[in-house]
C-alpha positions as CSV (number, residue, x, y, z in Angstrom):
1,X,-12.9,-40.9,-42.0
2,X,-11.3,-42.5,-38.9
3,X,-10.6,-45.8,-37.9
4,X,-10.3,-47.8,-35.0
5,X,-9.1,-51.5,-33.8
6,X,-11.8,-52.3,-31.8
7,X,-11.4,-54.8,-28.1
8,X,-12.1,-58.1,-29.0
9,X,-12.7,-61.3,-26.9
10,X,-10.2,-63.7,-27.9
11,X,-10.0,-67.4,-27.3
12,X,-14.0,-67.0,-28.4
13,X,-14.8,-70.4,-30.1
14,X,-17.3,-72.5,-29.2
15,X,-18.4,-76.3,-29.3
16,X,-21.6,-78.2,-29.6
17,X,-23.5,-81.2,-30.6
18,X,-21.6,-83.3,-29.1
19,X,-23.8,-86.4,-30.7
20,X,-22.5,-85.7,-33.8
21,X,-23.4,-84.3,-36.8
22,X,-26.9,-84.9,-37.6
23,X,-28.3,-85.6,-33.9
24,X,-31.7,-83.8,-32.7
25,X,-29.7,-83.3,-29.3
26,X,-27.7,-80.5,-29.1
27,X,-25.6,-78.9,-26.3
28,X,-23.8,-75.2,-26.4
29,X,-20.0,-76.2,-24.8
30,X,-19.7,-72.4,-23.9
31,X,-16.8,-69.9,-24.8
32,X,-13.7,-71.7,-24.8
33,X,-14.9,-74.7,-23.0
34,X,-13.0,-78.0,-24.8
35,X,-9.2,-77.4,-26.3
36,X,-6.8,-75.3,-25.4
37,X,-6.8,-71.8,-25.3
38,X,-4.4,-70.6,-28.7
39,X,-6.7,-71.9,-31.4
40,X,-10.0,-71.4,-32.3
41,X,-11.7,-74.5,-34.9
42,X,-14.0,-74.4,-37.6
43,X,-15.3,-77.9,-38.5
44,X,-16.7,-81.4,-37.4
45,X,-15.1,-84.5,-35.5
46,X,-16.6,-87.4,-36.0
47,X,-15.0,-89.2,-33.5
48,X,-15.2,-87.0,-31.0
49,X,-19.1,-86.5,-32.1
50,X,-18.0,-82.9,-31.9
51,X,-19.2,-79.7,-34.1
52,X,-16.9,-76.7,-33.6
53,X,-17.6,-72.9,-34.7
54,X,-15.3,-69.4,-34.5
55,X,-17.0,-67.2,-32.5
56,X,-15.1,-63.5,-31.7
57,X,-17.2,-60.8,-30.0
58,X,-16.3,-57.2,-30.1
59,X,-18.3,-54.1,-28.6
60,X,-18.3,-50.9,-30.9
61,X,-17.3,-47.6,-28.9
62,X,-19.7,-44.8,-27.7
63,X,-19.0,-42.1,-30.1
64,X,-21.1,-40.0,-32.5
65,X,-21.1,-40.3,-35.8
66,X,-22.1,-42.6,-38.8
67,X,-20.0,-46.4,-39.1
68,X,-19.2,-47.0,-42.7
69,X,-17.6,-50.2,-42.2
70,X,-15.9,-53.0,-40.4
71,X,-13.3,-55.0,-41.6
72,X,-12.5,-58.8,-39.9
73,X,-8.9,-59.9,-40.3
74,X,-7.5,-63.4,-39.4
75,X,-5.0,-66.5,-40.5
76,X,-6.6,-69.6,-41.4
77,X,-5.1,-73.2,-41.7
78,X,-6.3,-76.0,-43.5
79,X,-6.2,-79.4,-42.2
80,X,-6.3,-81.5,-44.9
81,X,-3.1,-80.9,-47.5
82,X,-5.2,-81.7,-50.9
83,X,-8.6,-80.0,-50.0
84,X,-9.4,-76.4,-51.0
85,X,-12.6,-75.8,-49.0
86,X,-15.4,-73.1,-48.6
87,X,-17.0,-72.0,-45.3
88,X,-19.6,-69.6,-43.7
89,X,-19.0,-66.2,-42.4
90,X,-21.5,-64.0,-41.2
91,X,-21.6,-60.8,-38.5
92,X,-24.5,-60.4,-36.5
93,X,-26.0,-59.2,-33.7
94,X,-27.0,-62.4,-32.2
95,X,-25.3,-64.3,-29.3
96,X,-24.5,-67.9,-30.4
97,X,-24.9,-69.4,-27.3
98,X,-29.2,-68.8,-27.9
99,X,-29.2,-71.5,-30.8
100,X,-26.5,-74.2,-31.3
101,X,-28.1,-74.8,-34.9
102,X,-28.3,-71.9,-36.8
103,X,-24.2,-72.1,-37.7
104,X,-23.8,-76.0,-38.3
105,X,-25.9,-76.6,-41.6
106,X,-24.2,-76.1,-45.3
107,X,-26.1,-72.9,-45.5
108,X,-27.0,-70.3,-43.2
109,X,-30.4,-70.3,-42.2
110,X,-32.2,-66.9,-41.1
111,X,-30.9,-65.1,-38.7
112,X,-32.6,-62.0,-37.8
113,X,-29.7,-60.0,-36.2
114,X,-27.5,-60.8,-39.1
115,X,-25.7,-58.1,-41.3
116,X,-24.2,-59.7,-43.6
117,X,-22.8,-63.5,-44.8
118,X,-20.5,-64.6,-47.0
119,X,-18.6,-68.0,-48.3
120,X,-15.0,-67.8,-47.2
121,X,-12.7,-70.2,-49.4
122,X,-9.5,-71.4,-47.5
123,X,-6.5,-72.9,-49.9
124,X,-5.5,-76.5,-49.0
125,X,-2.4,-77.2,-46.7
126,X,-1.8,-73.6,-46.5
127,X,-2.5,-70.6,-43.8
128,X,-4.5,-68.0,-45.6
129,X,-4.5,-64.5,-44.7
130,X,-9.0,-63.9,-44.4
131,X,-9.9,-60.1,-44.5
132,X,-14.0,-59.9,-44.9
133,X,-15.0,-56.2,-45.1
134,X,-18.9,-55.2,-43.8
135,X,-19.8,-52.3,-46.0
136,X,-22.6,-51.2,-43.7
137,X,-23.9,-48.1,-42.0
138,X,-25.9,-50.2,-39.6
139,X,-23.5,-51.1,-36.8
140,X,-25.1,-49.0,-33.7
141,X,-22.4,-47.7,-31.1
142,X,-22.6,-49.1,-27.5
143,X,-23.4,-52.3,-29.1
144,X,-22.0,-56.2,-28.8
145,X,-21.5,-58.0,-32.3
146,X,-20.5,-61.2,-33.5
147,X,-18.2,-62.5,-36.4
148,X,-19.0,-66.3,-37.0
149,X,-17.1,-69.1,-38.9
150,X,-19.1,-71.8,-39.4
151,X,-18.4,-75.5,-40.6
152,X,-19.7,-77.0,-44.1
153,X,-20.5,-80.6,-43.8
154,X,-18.3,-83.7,-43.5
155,X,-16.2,-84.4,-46.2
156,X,-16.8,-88.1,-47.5
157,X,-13.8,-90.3,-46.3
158,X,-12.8,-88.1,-43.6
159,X,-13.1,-88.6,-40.0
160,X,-12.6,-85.4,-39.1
161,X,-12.9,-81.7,-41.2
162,X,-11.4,-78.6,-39.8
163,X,-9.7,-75.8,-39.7
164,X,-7.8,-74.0,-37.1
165,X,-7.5,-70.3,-36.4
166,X,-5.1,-68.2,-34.7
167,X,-6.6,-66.6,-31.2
168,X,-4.0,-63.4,-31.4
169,X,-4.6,-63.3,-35.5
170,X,-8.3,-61.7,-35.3
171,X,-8.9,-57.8,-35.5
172,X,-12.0,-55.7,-36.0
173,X,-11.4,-52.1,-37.6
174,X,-14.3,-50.0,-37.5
175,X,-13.9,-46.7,-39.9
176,X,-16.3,-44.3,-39.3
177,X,-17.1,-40.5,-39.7
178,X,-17.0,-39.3,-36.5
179,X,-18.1,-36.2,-35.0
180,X,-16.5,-34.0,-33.1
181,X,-16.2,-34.2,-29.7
182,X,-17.8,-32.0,-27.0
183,X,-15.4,-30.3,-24.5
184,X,-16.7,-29.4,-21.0
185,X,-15.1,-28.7,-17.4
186,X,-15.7,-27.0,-14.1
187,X,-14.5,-23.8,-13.1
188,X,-11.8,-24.6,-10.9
189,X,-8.3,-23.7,-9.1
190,X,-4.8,-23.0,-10.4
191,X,-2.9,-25.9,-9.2
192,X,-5.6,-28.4,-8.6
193,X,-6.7,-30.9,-10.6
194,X,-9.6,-29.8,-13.1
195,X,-11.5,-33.0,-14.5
196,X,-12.5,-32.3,-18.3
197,X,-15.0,-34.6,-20.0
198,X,-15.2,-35.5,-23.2
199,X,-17.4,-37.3,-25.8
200,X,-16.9,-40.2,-28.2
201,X,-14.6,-42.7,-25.9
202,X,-12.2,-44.3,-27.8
203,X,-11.5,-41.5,-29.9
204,X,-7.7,-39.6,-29.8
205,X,-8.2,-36.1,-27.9
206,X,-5.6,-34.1,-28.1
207,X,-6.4,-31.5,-25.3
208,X,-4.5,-27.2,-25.2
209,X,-5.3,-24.6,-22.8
210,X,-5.4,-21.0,-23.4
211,X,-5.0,-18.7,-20.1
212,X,-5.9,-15.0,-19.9
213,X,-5.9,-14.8,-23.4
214,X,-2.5,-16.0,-24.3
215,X,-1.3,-18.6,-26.7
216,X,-2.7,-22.0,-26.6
217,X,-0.5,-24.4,-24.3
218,X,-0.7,-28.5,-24.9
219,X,-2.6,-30.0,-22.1
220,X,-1.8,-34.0,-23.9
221,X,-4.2,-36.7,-25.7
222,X,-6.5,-39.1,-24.6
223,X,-9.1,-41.8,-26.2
224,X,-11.3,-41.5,-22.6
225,X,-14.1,-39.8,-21.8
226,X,-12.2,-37.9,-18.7
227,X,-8.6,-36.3,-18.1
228,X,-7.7,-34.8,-15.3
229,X,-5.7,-31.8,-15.7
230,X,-4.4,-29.1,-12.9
231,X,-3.8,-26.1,-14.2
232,X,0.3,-25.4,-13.7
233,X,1.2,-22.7,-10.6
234,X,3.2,-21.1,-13.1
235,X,0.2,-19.4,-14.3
236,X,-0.1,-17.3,-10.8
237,X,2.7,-15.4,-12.5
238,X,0.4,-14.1,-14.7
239,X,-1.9,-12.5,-12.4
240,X,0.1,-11.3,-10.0
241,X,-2.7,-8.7,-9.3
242,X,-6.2,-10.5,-9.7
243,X,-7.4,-13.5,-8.1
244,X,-8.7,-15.1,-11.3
245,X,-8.7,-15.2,-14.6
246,X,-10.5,-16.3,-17.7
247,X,-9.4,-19.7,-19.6
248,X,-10.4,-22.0,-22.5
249,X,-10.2,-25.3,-23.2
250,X,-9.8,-26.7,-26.6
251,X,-10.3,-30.8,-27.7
252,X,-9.1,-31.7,-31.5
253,X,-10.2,-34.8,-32.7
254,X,-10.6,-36.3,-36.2
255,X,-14.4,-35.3,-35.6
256,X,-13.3,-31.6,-35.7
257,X,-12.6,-28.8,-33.0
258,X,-14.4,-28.0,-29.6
259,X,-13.8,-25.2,-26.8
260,X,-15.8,-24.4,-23.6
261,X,-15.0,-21.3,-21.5
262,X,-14.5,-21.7,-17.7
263,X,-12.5,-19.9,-14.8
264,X,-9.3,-20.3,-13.4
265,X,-9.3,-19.1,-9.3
266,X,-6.1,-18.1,-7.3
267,X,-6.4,-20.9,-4.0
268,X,-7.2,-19.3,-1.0
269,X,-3.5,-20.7,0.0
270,X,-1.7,-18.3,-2.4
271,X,-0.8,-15.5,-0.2
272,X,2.3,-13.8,1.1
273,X,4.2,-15.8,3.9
274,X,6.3,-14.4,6.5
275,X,10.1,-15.6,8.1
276,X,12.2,-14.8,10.6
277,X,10.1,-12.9,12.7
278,X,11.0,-11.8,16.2
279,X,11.1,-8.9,18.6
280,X,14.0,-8.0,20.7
281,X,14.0,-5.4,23.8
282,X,16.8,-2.7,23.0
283,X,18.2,-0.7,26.4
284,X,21.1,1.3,26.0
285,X,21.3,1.9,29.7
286,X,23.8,-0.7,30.3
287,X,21.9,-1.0,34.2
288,X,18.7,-1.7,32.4
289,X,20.0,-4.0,29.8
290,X,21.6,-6.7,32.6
291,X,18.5,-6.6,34.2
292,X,16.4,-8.0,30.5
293,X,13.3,-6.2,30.7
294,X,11.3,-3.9,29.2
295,X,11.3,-0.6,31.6
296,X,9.7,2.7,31.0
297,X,11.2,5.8,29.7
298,X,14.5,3.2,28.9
299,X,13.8,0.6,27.0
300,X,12.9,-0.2,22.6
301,X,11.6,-3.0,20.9
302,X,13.2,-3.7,17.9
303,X,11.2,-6.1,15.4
304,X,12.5,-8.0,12.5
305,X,10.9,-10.2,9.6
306,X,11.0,-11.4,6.2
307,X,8.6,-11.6,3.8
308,X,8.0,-12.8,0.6
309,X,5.2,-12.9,-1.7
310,X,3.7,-15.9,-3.8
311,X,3.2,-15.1,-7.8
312,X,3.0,-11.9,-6.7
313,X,4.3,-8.7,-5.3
314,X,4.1,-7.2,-1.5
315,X,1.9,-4.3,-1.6
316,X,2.3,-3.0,2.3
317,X,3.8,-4.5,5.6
318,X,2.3,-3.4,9.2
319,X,4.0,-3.8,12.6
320,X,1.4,-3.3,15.6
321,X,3.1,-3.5,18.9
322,X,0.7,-2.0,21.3
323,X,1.6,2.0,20.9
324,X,4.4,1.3,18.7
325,X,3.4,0.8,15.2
326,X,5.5,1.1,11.8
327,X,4.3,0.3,8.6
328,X,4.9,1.0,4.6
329,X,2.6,1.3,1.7
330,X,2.8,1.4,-2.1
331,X,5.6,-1.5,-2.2
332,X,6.0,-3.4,-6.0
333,X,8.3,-5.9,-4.7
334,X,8.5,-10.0,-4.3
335,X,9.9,-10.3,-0.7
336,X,11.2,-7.7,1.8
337,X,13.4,-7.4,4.8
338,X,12.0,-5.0,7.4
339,X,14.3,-4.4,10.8
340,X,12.3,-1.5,12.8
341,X,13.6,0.4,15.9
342,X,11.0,1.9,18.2
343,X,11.8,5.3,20.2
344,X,11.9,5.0,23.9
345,X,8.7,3.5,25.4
346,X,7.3,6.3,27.4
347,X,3.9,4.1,28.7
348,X,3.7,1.3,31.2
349,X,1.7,-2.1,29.7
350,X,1.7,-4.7,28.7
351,X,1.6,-5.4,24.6
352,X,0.7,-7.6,21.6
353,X,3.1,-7.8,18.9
354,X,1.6,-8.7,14.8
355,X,3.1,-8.2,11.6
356,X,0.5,-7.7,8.5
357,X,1.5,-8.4,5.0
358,X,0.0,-8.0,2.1
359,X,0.3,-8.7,-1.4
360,X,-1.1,-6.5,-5.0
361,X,-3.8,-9.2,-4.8
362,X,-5.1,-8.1,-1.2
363,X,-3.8,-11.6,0.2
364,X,-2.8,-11.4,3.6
365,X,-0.3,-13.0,6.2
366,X,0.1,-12.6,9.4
367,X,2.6,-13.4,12.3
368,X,1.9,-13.4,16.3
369,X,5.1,-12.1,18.0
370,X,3.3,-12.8,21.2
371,X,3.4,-10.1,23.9
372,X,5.7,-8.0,26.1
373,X,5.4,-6.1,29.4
374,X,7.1,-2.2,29.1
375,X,7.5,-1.9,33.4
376,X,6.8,1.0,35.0
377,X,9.5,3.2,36.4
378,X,9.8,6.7,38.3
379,X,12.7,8.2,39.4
380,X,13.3,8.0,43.8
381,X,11.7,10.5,45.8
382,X,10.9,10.6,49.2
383,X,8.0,11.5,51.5
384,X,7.6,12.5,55.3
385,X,10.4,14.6,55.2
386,X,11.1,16.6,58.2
387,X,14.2,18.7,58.5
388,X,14.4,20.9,61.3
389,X,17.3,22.4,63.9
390,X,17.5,20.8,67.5
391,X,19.2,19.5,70.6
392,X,20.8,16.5,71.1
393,X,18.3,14.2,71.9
394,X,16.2,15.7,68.8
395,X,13.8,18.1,70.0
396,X,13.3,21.0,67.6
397,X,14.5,24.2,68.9
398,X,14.9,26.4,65.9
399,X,16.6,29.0,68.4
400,X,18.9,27.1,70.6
401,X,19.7,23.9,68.3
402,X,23.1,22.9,67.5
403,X,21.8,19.6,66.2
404,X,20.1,18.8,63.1
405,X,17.4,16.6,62.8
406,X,16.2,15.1,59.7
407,X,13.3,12.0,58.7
408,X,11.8,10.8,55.2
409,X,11.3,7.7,53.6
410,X,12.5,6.6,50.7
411,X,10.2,5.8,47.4
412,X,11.6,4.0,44.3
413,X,10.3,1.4,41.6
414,X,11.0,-2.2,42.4
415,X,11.9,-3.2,39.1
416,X,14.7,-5.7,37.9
417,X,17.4,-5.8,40.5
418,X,17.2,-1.7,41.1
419,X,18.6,-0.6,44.8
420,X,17.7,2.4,46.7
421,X,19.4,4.4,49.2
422,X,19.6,7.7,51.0
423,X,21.9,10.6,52.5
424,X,21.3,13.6,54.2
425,X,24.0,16.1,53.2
426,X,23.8,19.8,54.9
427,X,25.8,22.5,54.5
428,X,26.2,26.3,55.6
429,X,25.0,28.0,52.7
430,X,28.0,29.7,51.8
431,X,30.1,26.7,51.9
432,X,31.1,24.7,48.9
433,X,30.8,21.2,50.1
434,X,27.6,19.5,51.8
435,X,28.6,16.7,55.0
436,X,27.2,13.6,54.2
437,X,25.4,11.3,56.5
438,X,23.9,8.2,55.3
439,X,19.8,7.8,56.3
440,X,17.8,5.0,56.9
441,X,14.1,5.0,55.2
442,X,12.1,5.9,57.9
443,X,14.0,6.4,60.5
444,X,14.9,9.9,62.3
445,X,18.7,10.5,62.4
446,X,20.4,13.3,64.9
447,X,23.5,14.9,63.5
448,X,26.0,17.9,63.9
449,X,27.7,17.4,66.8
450,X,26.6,20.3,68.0
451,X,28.3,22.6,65.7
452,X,25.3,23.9,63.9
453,X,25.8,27.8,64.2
454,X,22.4,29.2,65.4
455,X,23.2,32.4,63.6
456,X,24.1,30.8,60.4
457,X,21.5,29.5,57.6
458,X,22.3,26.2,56.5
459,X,21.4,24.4,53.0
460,X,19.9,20.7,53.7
461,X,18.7,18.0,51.2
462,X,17.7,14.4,51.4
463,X,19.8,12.6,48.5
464,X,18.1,9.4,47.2
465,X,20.0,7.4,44.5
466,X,18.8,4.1,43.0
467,X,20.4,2.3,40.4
468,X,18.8,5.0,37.5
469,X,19.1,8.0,39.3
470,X,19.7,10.5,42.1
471,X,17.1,12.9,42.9
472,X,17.2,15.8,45.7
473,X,15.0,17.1,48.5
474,X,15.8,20.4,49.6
475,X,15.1,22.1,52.6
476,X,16.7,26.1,53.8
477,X,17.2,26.2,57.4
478,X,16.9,29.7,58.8
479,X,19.3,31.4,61.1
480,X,18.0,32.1,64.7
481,X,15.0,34.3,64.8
482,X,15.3,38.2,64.9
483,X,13.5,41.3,63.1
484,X,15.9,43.0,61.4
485,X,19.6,42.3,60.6
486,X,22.4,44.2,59.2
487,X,25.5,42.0,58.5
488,X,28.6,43.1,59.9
489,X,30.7,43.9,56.6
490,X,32.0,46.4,54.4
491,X,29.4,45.5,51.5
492,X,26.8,44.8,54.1
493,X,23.8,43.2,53.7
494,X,20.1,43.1,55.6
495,X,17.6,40.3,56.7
496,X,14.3,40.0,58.3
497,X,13.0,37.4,59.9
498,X,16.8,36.1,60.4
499,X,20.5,37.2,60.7
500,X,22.1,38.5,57.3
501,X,23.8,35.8,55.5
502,X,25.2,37.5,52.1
503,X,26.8,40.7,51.3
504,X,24.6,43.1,49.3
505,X,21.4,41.1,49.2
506,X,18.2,41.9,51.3
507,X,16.3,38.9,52.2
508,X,13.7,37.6,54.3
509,X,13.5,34.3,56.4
510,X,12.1,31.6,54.7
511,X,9.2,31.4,57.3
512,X,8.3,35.2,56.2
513,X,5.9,36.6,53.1
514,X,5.9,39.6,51.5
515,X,2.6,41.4,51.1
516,X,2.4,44.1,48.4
517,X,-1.2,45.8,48.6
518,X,-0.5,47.9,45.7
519,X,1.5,46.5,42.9
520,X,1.9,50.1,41.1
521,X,3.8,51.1,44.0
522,X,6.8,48.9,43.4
523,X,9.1,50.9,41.1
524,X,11.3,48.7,38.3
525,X,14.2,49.5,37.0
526,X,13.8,47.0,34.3
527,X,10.8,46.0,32.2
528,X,12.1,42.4,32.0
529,X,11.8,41.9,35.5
530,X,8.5,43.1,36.5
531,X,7.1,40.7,33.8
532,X,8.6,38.1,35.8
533,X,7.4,38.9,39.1
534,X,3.9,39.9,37.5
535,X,3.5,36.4,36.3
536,X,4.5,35.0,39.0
537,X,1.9,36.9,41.0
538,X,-1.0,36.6,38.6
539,X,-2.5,33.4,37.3
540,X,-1.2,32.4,33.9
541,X,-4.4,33.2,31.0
542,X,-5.2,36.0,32.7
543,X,-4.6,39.7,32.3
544,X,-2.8,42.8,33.9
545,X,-2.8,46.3,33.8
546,X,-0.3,48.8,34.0
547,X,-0.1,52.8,33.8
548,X,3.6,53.2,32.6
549,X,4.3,55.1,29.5
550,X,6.8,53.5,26.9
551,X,7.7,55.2,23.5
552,X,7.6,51.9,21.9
553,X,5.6,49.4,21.8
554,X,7.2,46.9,19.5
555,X,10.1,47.1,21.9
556,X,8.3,46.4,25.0
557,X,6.5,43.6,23.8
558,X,10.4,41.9,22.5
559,X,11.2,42.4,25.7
560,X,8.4,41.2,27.6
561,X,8.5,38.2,25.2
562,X,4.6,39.1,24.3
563,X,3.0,39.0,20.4
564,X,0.1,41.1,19.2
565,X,-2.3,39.2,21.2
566,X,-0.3,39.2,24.3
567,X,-0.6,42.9,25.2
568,X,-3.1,45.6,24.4
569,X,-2.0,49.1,24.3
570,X,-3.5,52.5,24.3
571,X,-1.6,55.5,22.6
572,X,-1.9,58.9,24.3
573,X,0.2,61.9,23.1
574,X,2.6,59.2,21.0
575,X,3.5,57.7,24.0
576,X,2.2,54.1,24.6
577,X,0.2,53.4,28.0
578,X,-2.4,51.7,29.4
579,X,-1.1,48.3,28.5
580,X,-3.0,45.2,29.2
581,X,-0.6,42.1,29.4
582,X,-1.9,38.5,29.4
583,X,-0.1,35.9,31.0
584,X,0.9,32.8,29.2
């Protein structure tokens, strides 16, 4: 059983009949309409030709179930000290205000919404407590009823016969057996609100919640037909893996216990976030690093972030920055720190830069570093270079000149603040020490003073340095022409093509080739050796064949640097010949 104090409409009397008791003509006065608003009157003034009855309204909730009563409660004061007095109470379904007679006569005639009616005797001079139970199992819910105090006649002698009642006094309890009420909600989001309905308004709900099959957790109580719940973030924590999860919902009420099932998502929102992120260019050239940029073969990008997961863990973390990419898998943690050094950048281009994180429930963040520009750089060279002996006002004369002449032009990478410039340096090539002579990029330049031997061979080279480097041209200028020279020393030595610069070395000028029509006829005193010079005859993949006889193959092949499948030999008499050799 469960009761209820039901909403009533106070300040609900009502006066009529304003003739008088007795007239044909009556009016209804409406709720409330004539005195004040803190008393409600049962009874007649004659004077005031004025018949007054209580009139409270009340509307009985919306639940299910069976009513088993409804108990009225109010004060009522007699007016006149030496009178006990009886008067009429009924409950009913009918308005009041759709016959001003049926509630002014000593007796209550027929009414055909009532439930009940009773005599109510009120002591004289004295405020009586009035409780008038209705032991019915008619009252239907969703439904307006009236409680009605109703005058009995005029007592002889008296010009007026009431009695006054309390407004705030009046209650309705309704006890009923109620049933239980239904539970039922949406599948929704952890963290935003859920709306849960319930039945029987007016009835105390007390509301739990039980989440991936854990205990049950107090959501609150209500006596509506909603409540809005959201579902606390603190249960993320509990699926740090899955992006939803099963739940129930529970309502306890004196009617008995209902649950409904529904589904709990992880917000789209939930994912890992990312901080701190940047990129920074790293150049350990300190040339490089004044001039801030990105420059090829020099330069790293170094990139840096935070991360941190939401009611979860990071599962794996991705840089991408255009060739340069670092990552890490199989992580369990709730934030990291990453700080990633690239080697040197080897290609000129220009790149984008995004970090990739994401969590054990496949969530994802990601982070725009924006782009960079790796420049391109070569090392200085230079082209058109001519280097040749000659006379003073530069005409080549490879036999007479005492003059050199030299003319190139100089090629470097216009990058960041970089410089270029050239030399030509020269030398006799026994000397030490080149001469030095700066050279303008393009432009021919006469020197020697006319001190360049003609039967000497000189060492040149253009020199050209920019702010990264110094790279070197090198040209071999050949003594004056003759066929066949023997230098003039104790050791000796022999040319062709040009006068003998060296002591026991046999040479040819650098304008001459040697022809060999038969390579067997060139004797070697060292295996090594003719290796070398047969590779650098023969093109590299292909094969050669020699006639020589070694007693060991193993040892040859050491030697020659070869494997297995480098050289093919035939065995004749336990000596080793007939070797094919392939060039690699």
């Amino acid at each position: 059983m469960a009761t209820l104090t039901a909403a009533c409409i106070y300040n609900g009397y009502n006066a009529f009949n304003p003739q008088g008791y007795g007239s044909a003509s009556a009016a209804w006065y409406g709720w409330n309409s004539k005195y004040g608003s803190q008393y409600g009157y049962v009874g007649l003034r004659s004077s005031g030709s004025l018949r007054y009855a209580f009139v409270y309204r009340f509307v009985t909730p919306s639940w299910s179930g069976t009513f088993q009563s409804v108990t009225i409660t109010c004060k009522l004061t007699e007016e006149l000290a030496s009178i006990n007095r009886t008067i009429y109470a009924s409950l009913t379904t009918t308005d009041p205000t759709s016959s001003t007679t049926l509630y002014t006569t000593s007796t209550l005639p027929s009414d055909s919404g009532r439930l009940e009616a009773w005599n109510v005797n009120v002591v004289a001079g004295q405020t009586s407590d009035l409780t008038v139970t209705f032991n019915t199992s008619a009252l239907q819910k969703n439904k307006t009823y009236y409680f009605v105090l109703s005058p009995q006649p005029l007592i002889s002698g008296y010009t007026s016969n009431y009695i006054t009642i309390a407004d705030a006094s009046f209650s309705a309890t309704i006890s009923y057996d109620a049933a239980a009420s239904v539970i039922s909600a949406s599948n929704g989001y952890i963290g935003s609100v859920v709306p849960i309905t319930l039945t029987n308004d007016g009835l105390t709900h007390t509301l739990a919640y039980q989440f991936n099959g854990g205990s049950w957790v107090s959501i609150g109580s209500t006596t509506s037909s909603s409540y809005s719940w959201t579902p606390p973030n603190s249960l993320l924590s509990q699926i740090p893996s899955a992006t939803s999860a099963s739940c129930k919902l529970r309502c306890v009420s004196s009617g008995g216990t209902t649950t409904c099932d529904i589904t709990l998502y992880v917000a789209d929102s939930v994912k890992p976030s990312i901080t701190s992120s940047s990129k920074t260019c790293v150049n350990d050239n300190a040339t490089v690093n004044s001039w801030g940029i990105y420059l090829q073969n020099f330069s790293k990008i170094r990139v840096q972030f935070a991360a941190s997961a939401s009611y979860s863990t990071i599962a794996s973390w991705r840089i991408e920055a255009g060739a340069v990419t670092f990552s890490a898998d199989n992580l369990s943690s709730a934030s990291v720190t990453v700080n990633e050094l690239s080697d040197i950048l080897v290609a000129a281009a220009t790149y984008s830069v995004s970090i990739t994180v994401t969590d054990a429930r496949g969530r994802t963040a990601t982070a725009s570093l924006g782009s960079y520009t790796v420049q391109a750089y070569a090392a200085p060279s230079a082209t058109n270079v001519s280097v040749y002996r000659c006379l003073s006002d530069g005409t080549a004369d490879d036999e007479n000149g005492t003059y050199l002449y030299a003319i190139a032009t100089q090629v470097y990478s216009q990058v960041g603040s970089n410089t270029c410039s050239m030399q030509f340096q020269y030398k006799e090539r026994s000397a030490a020490n080149y001469t030095s002579v700066s050279l303008t990029s393009g432009v021919g330049l006469i020197t020697g003073g006319g001190n360049i031997d003609v039967l000497k061979s000189y060492t040149a080279r253009i020199c050209i340095t920019d702010s990264l480097n110094t790279v070197y041209v090198s040209v071999v200028i050949s003594s004056q022409s003759v066929a066949f020279n023997l230098k003039p020393s104790a050791d000796g030595g022999a040319a062709f093509g040009m006068y003998a610069q060296d002591d026991e070395v046999l040479e040819l000028a650098a304008s001459w080739s040697l022809r060999v029509n038969d390579i067997s006829k060139i004797l070697f005193q060292s295996v090594t050796l003719k290796a070398v010079l047969l590779q650098m005859i023969y093109p590299v993949g292909s094969y050669f064949f020699t006639s020589v006889s070694y007693a060991n193959s193993a040892a040859v092949n050491a030697a020659l640097g070869l494997d297995s499948t480098d050289a093919y030999w035939q065995s004749v008499s336990g000596q080793f010949t007939n070797c094919w050799h392939r060039i690699s």
